[in-house]
C-alpha positions as CSV (number, residue, x, y, z in Angstrom):
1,X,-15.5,1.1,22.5
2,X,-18.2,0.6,19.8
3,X,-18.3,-2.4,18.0
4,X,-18.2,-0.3,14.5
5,X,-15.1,1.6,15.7
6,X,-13.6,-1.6,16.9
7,X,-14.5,-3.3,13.4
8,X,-12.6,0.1,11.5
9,X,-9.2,-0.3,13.6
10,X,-8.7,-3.6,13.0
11,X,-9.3,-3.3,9.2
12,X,-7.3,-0.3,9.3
13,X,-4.6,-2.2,11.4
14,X,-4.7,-5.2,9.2
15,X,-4.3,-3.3,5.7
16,X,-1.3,-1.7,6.8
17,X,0.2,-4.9,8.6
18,X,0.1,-6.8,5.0
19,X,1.0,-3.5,3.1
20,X,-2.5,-3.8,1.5
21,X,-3.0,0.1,2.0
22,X,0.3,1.2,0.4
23,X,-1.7,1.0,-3.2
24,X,-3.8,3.7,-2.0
25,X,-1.4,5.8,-0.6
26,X,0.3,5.6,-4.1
27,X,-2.5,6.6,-5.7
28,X,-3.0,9.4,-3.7
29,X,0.6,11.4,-3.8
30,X,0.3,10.4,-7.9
31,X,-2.7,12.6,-8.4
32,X,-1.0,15.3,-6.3
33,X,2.4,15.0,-8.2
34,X,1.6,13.9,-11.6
35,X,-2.1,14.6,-11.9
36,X,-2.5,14.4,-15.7
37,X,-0.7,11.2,-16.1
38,X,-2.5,7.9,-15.2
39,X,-1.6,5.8,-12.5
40,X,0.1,2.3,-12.6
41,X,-2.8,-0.8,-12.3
42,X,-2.6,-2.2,-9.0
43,X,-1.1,-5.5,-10.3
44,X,1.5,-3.0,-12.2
45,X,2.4,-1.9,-8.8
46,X,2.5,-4.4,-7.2
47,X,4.9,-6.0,-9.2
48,X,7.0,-3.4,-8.9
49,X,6.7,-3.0,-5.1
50,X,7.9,-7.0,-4.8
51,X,10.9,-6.8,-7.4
52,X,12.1,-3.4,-5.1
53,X,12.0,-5.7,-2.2
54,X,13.9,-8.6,-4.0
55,X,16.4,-6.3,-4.8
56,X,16.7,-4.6,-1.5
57,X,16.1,-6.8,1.2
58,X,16.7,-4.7,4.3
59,X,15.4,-6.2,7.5
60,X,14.0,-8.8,6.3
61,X,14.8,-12.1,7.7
62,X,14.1,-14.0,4.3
């Protein structure tokens, strides 16, 4: 495998381990579904993405 595909999986890996990509797939069903309306900043969403988590734990072990 080359060394620059190598390097992409990883990074892609990685960003969806820590749920670093999920921003961007936010802000890519909010243009579809509410293109006129501006998206949430990232620290906005991020918030929001934590509190959701407090309030529904799941799996989560903690």
């Amino acid at each position: 495998m080359k060394p620059r595909r190598l390097y992409g999986l990883v990074r892609w890996y990685l960003r969806e381990l820590t749920g670093e990509a999920a921003y961007d797939r936010y802000l890519d069903r909010h243009r579809l579904a509410h293109p006129d309306e501006p998206a949430l900043p990232r620290r906005d969403f991020e918030r929001l993405r934590t509190d959701r988590g407090d309030q529904h734990p799941g799996a989560r072990c903690c």
